[in-house]
Structure formats: C-alpha cells, structure tokens
C-alpha positions in Angstrom: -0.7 153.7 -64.3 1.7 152.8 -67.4 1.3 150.1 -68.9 3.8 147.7 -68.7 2.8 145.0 -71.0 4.5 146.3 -74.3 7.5 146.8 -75.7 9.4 149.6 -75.9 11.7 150.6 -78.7 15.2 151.8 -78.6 17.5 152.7 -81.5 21.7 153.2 -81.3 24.8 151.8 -82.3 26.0 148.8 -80.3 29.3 147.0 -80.3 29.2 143.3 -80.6 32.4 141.7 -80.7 34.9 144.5 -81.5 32.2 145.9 -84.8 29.7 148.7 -84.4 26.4 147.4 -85.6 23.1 149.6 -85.5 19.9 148.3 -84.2 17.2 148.5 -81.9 17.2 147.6 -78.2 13.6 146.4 -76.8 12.4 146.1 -73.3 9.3 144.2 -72.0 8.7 144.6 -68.3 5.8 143.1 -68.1 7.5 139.6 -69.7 10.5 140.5 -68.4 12.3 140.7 -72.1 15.5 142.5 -73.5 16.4 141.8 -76.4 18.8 143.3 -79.2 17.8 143.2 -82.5 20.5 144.4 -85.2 21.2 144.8 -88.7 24.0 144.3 -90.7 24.5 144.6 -94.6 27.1 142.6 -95.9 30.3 143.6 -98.1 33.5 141.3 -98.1 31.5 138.3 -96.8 28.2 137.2 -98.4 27.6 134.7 -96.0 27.8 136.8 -93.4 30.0 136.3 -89.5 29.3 133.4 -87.4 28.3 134.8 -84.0 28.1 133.1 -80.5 27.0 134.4 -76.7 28.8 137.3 -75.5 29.1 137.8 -72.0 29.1 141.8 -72.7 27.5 144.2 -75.6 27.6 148.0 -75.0 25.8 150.0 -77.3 25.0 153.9 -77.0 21.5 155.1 -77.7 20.1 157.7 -79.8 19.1 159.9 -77.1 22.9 159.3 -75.8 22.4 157.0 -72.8 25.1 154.4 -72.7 23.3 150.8 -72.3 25.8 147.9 -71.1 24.0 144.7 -71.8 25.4 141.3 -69.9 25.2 137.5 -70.1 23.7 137.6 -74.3 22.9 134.6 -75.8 22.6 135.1 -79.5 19.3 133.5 -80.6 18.9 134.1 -84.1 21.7 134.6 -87.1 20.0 134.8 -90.3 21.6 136.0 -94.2 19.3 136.9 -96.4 19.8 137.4 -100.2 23.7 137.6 -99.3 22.7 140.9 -98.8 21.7 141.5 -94.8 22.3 139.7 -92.1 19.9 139.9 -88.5 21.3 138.8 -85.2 19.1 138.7 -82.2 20.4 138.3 -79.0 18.5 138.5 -75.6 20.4 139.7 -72.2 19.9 138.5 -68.5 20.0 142.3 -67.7 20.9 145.9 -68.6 22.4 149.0 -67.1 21.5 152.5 -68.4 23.9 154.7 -67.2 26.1 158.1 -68.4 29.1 155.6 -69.1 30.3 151.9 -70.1 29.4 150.0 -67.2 31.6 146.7 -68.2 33.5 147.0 -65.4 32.0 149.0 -63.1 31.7 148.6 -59.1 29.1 150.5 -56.9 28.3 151.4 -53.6 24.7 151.0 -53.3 21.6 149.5 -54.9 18.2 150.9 -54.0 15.0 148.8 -55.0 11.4 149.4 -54.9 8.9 146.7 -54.8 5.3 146.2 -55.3 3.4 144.2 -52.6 5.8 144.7 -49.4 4.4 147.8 -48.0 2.0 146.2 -45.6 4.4 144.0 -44.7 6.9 146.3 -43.5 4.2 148.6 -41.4 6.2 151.6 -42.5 3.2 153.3 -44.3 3.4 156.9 -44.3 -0.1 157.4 -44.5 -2.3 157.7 -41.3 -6.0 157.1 -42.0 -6.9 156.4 -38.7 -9.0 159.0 -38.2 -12.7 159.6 -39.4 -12.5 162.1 -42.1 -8.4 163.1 -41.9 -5.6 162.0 -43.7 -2.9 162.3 -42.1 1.3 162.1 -43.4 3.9 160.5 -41.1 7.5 160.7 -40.6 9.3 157.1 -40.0 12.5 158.6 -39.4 15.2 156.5 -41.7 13.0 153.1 -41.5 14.6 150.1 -40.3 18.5 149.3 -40.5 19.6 145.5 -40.4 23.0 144.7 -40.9 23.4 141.7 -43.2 26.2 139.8 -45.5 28.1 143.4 -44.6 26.2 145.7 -45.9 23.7 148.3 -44.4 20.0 147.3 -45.3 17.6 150.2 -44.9 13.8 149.6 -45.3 12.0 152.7 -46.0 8.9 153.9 -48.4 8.5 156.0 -51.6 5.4 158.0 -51.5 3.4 159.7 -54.6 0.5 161.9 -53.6 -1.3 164.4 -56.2 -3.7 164.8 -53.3 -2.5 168.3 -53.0 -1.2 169.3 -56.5 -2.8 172.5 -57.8 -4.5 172.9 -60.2 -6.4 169.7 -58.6 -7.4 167.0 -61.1 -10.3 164.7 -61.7 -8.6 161.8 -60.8 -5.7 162.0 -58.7 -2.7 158.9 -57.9 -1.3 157.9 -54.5 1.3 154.9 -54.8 3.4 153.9 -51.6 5.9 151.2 -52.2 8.6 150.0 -49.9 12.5 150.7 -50.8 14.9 148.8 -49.9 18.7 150.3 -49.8 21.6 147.6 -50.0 24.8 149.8 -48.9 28.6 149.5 -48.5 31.3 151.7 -48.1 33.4 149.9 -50.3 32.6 149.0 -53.5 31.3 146.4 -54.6 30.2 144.7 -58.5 26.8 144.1 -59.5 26.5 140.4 -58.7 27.2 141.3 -54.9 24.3 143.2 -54.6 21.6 141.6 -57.0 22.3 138.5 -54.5 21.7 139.7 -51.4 18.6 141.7 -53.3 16.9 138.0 -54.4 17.4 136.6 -50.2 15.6 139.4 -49.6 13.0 139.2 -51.7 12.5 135.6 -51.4 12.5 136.4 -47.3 9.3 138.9 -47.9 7.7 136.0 -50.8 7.8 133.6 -48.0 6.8 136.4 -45.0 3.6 136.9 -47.0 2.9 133.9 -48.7 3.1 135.8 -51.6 4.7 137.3 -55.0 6.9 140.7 -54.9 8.0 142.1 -57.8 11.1 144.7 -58.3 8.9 148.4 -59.8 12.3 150.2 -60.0 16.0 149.7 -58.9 19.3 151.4 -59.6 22.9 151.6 -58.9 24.8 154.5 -57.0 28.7 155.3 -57.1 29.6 157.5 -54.0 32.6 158.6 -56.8 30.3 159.7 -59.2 28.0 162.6 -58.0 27.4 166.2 -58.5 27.0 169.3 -56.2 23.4 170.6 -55.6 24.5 173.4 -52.9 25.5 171.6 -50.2 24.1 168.5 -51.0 25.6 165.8 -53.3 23.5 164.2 -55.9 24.9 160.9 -57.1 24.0 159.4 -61.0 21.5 156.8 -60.9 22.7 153.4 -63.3 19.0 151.8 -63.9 19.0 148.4 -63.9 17.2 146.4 -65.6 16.4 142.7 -65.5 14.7 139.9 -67.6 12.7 138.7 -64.1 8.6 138.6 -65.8 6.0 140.5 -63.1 4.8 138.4 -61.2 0.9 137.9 -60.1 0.1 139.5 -56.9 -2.7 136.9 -55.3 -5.2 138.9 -52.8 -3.8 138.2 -49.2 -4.3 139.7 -45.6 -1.9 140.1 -42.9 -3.4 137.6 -41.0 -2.2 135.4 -43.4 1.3 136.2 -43.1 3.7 134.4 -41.5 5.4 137.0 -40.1 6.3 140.9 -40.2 9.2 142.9 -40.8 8.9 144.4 -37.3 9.3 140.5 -36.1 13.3 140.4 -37.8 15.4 141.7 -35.0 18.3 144.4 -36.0 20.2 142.7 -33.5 19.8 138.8 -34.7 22.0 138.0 -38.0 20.4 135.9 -40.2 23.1 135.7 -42.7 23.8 131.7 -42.3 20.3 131.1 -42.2 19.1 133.5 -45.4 22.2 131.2 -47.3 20.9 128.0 -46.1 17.3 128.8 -46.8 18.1 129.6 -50.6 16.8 126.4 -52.1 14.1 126.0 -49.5 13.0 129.5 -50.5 12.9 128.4 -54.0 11.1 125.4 -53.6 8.7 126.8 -51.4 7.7 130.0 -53.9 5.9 127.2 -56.2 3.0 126.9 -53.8 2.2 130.7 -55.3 5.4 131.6 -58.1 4.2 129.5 -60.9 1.1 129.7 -61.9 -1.2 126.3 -63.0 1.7 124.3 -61.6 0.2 120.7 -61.4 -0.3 120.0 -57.4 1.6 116.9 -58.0 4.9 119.2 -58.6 4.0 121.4 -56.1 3.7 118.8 -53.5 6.9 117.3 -54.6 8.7 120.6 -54.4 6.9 121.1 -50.9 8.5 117.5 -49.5 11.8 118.1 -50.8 11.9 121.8 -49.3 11.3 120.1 -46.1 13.6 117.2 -46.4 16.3 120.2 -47.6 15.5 122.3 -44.2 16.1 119.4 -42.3 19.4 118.3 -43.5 20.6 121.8 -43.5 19.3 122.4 -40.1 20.2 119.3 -38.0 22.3 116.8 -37.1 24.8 117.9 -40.1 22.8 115.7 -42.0 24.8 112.7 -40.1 22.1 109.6 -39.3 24.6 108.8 -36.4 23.7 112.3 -34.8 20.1 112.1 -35.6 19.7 108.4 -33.9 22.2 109.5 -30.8 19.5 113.3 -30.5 16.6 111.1 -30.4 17.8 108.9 -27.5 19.4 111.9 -25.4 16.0 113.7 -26.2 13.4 111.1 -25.2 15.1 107.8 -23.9 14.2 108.4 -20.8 10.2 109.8 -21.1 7.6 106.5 -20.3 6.6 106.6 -23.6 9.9 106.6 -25.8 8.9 103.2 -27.2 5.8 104.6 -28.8 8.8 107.9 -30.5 11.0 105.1 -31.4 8.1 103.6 -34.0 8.2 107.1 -35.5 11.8 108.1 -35.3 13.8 104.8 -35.6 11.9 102.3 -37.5 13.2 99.3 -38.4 14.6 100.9 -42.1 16.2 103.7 -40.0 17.8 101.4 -37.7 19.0 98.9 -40.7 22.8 99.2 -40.9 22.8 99.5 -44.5 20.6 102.7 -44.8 23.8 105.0 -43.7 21.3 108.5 -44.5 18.2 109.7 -42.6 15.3 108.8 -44.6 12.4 110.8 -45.0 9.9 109.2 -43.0 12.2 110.3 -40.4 12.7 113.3 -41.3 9.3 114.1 -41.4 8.6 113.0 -38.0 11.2 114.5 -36.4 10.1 118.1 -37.5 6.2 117.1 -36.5 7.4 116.4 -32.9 9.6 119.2 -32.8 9.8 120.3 -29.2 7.7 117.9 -28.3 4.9 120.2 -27.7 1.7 118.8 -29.4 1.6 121.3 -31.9 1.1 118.8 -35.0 -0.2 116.1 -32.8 -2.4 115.2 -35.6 0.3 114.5 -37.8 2.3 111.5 -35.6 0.0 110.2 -33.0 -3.3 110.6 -34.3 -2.6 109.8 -37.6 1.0 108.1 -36.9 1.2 107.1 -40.5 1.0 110.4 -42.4 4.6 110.4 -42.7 4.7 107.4 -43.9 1.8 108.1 -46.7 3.9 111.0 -48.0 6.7 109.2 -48.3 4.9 106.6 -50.1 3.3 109.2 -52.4 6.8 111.6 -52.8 7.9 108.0 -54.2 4.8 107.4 -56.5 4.8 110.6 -58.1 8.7 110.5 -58.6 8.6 107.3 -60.0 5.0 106.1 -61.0 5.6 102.9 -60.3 2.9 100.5 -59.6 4.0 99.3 -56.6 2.8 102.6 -54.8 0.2 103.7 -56.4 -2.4 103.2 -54.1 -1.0 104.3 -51.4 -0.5 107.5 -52.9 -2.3 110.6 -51.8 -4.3 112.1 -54.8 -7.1 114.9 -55.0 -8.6 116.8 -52.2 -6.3 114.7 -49.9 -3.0 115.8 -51.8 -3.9 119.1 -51.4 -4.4 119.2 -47.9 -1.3 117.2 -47.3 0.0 120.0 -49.1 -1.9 122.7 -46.7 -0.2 120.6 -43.5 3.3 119.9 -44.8 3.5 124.4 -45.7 2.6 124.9 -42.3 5.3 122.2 -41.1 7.8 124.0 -43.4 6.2 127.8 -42.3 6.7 127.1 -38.5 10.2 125.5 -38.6 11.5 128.1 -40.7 10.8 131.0 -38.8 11.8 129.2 -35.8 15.5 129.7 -37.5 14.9 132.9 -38.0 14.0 134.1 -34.6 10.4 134.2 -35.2 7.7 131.9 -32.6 4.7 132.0 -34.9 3.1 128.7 -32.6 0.0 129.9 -32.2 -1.1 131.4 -35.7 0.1 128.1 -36.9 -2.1 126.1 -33.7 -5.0 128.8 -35.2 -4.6 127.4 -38.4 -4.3 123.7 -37.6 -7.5 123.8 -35.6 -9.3 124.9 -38.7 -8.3 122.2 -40.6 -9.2 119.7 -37.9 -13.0 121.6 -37.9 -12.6 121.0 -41.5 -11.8 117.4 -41.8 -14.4 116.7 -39.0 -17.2 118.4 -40.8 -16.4 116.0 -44.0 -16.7 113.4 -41.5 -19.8 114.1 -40.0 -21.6 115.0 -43.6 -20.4 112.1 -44.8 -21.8 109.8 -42.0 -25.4 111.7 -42.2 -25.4 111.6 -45.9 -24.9 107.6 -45.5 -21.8 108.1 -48.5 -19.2 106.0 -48.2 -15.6 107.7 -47.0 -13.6 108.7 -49.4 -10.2 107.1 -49.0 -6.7 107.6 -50.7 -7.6 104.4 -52.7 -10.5 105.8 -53.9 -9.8 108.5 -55.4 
C-alpha cells in the first residue's frame, strides 16, 4: 500500500498574476496539503511585489502536466538580502489535466472511496463457499437520479490473485465508485456538491468516516479512439480534505444500506435540508478528541435544525394548532399538553418553538412508544437537556446543577443520536424502528444493571448533581 503520509515534490513554471515564476508544487494526502512554494530573484525592485490571494494559479510541470490550482491564499511573502523573494501559497484544490483547466466544464466526475463497500453490498467477491473464491458480475450497479444528474454506484476491483508469475504476497482492494453524470456540462463546483451530500449520506448510513481514494473529471468532448471504443482524458482532482480515521464498525451498526434508498424516491429536498444536520452530526465520529460537551451541543442543535426544517415551517402557530388536531381528542391529551405546550410555549411573548418542545415532539413522534423512556418515564429529560444545552452554552451559574455531566452526558448523547438517527431516515424513506427499539432496550438493560449494582453495593446513586 503507498504511503500517503508524505509529501510529494513537484517542480514547473507557474503563472501567478500575469509573471511566470518557477517553483515546486507539493501534495500531502494524507494532511490533505497543496501548497505552492516559489522563488523569485529580484531585479528592478529590491523589495520585492506585494502579493495577495488569487482565486486561480496555473503552472505547467516538468514532466508536462498542466496543474490549474484554485481558491490560493498566499501565506507567506518574505525578501531576503534584497536579493530573493519566497511566496507560499496553499490551494483548496487542484486539477492535473493535458490543458488550463480555468475555465473548464465537464460531464462527469467519478469517485472512489474507502469504507463504503460493505455499505453498498455490491462486492464482487463471493466467498460464500468453503474453500472457493468466487468473482461476480453486478451488472452496471445501482442508478439514482438525483439534483439531475445520473448517480451510478459500482466497485473497482484489484486482484493479483491470478497474476503470473505469482508473488509472495499478493493485494486485493475493492472500493466503491461512485459516477456523478450529465449530459450537459457542467463546472466543477456542480459536481464536488453533490459528491459531499453524498458522502455525508454514507458518513451518516454507517456511523462512520469515508474518505475520497481517487476522483477525476471526464469531458465527453475530449476523448480519443481506441477501435471502436472512446477513451476520454481523465482531469485528477485533487483536494485539501485530510484522511480521515476509519473507526472499526459492523453492519449491524448501520443505520441503513444502500439497497434501503429507493431509485424511485427523490431525495433531493431532503439531502439539501439535511446539510447542516449532516454536518453537525459527523462530530460524534469526524473530529477526533472533540470534548463531549461540544459534541453534545452539536448533537442538540442538529436536532433542533431537523425539526425546524422538517415541521411546521418552523411556525409556533402550526406546531401548537398539529398538536391539538393530533391529540386533543385522546383521554390523555392533558398529560401531552405538559410536554408539548408548557406554560413557556403557550406564553404569548415566546413567538418561536422552544426546544423543550422540540425535543418532545420528535420523542413522541407517531405516538408509538418507541422512546417512551424519554417523555413519560422520565418526562423531564427534555427539559434536563435543555437546561444543560443552556449551561454549556453559557456557563452560567444559574444552571449548573442541573446540567448533565460525565457518564450521564454521554448517554444523553447515546439517546439524543438515536432520536436524530430514526427521524432522519424516516425523511428519507427508511423505517429503521426496530434496530433503533433493539438498541434502546440495551440501554434500558444498561441503566437497570447500574441500578441494581448500585443498590447491592449499598453506594449511594449517582445523580446529575453529583457528578
């Protein structure tokens, strides 16, 4: 396997701002760097040019490969002796291509990423059998029409199973591809979009990080002839996005599969509206040694996003007017009105659906039971995440005890990414109810195991305040 962790060296001439400067380009995947790193002796002005960001560099390399280099901030511009002068500037991303790719528009991006495979059950390899590897054929993989282009999941497989002469040591790597495809063209920025919704789509699927091992850009206008087959140039791209861990999972674990997405169901709106819930959500894994306070703050406001994206157009008229026309007339409305309306929801001069509310409203969902732990057994829990979204935004004194902290903010964390988990794939077409029940059980075997070692241990309870 190459390593990716270094950085790899790339000398040519590059234009920056209308001069032709020599330097090196170098590329870090693993840290997900590129910067530019130039030279320039001085003649006529000893102090050397003021430089700023340039939105475009293009440069062509020694070997000949044209390099277009976009969105540079210029991060160092030193003279020294009145004789040199070094400018550094480091891009957002990079095209290698045959040509200046300022300007250019393409037809199609294909993308392979590490960690999707399993998630997409398009594996090639059958090893079903006893002592037999077998190799099967998925046909052209699965084709979803989204944001108006065709989106083809299939696999890339490496096998030097069978190369002769046979080595010591011999790779297989199967990745999933995904193609991104319109007939008419389309720039970069169309297709590196809809390329991070989907990405973030199989993050969240798996509870997990997915990182980009290869991608490139294809013009149906600029191809060659291979007998009766056209070949079309590949334009690598190449972006500052750092690898990202890959956590040990299993697909047990996953919220759901790529099978579950139906061809026929657009998920457009929803893959828009789920952007910065997608974002927020990635902490619990994206960032590693994140503080759980941040996460569980990120994890709240996900939540309180979903829900004013999702219902009621945010409007606390519609949200109090659902609640009645949903339960006004069941025997026990006056026991859902504590937990939907309170007395702060109901005051005339909160015109905005508060939290609380919020929070309740998704627990009860249908109406079910499903998190029946969550606003009947423990009707407060809303209320104590409110209280402690408010203490760790503010740190104010006033509710600091009431606060969740330690073993109990983490498992409000646990509760409130299941909450999150369920409702979202509910959006997407996706009934996941009773991995989630599975899942809820456990915890409630889990909290009544602390319970009973506590009791027989004779310790005292550990409460919020405690801790």
């Amino acid at each position: 396997m190459q390593n990716e962790n270094i950085d790899r060296h790339f000398t040519g001439s590059f234009n920056i701002d209308g001069e032709e400067i020599t330097g090196e380009l170098i590329y870090n995947k693993e840290k997900g760097v590129i910067m530019l790193n130039l030279i320039k002796r001085l003649t006529d002005t000893p102090l050397g040019k003021r430089y700023h960001n340039l939105e475009v560099i293009t440069g062509i390399l020694n070997s000949g490969t044209f390099v277009t280099l976009f969105h540079n901030r210029c991060t160092k511009n030193h003279t020294q002796n009145f004789q040199i002068q070094q400018l550094v500037f480091v891009a957002d991303y990079a095209i290698w291509s045959k040509s200046d790719a300022t300007d250019k528009k393409y037809n199609k991006l294909i993308c392979t990423l590490e960690n999707a495979l399993e998630w997409s059950g398009l594996s090639r390899i059958d090893a079903s059998g006893a002592s037999v590897i077998k190799f099967k054929d998925n046909g052209s993989g699965n084709i979803y029409n989204w944001f108006g282009a065709k989106i083809t999941f299939s696999t890339s497989l490496k096998c030097e199973l069978f190369n002769f002469p046979h080595k010591e040591e011999s790779e297989v790597v199967e990745r999933l591809v995904v193609h991104i495809e319109v007939d008419e063209k389309r720039e970069l920025s169309y297709f590196t979009d809809i390329r991070n919704k989907v990405i973030s789509l199989i993050s969240f699927a798996i509870k997990n990080n997915v990182n980009i091992v290869e991608q490139y850009l294809c013009d149906y206008d600029d191809g060659y002839q291979i007998a009766e087959h056209i070949e079309y140039y590949k334009h690598y791209l190449y972006t500052k996005e750092r690898r990202l861990y890959i956590y040990s999972g299993s697909l047990h674990e996953y919220n759901f599969m790529l099978g579950q997405l139906s061809p026929e169901k657009d998920i457009q709106k929803e893959l828009i509206l789920l952007e910065p819930i997608f974002n927020l959500y990635l902490s619990l894994f994206k960032y590693e040694q994140m503080p759980p306070e941040m996460v569980f703050l990120n994890i709240v406001q996900a939540l309180e996003t979903f829900h004013a994206r999702f219902f009621y157009e945010d409007s606390k008229d519609k949200y109090i007017a659902s609640v009645i026309a949903r339960f006004g007339k069941l025997p026990n409305y006056h026991e859902i009105e504590k937990l939907l309306l309170c007395d702060t929801q109901k005051d005339k001069k909160i015109d905005f659906i508060i939290l609380r509310s919020r929070l309740n409203d998704l627990f009860i969902g249908k109406n079910d039971g499903l998190f029946w732990d969550y606003y009947v057994t423990d009707s407060d829990f809303a209320q104590k995440v409110a209280d402690t979204r408010h203490y760790y935004t503010h740190y104010g004194k006033a509710k600091e005890k009431k606060a969740l902290k330690g073993d109990k903010l983490i498992d409000a964390i646990h509760v409130l990414s299941l909450l999150l988990e369920y409702n979202v794939c509910l959006q997407l077409g996706i009934d996941n109810q009773t991995k989630v029940r599975e899942q809820l059980s456990r915890i409630a075997l889990y909290e009544q195991f602390k319970d009973d070692t506590s009791n027989k241990t004779g310790q005292k309870k550990i409460t919020s305040v405690d801790i």
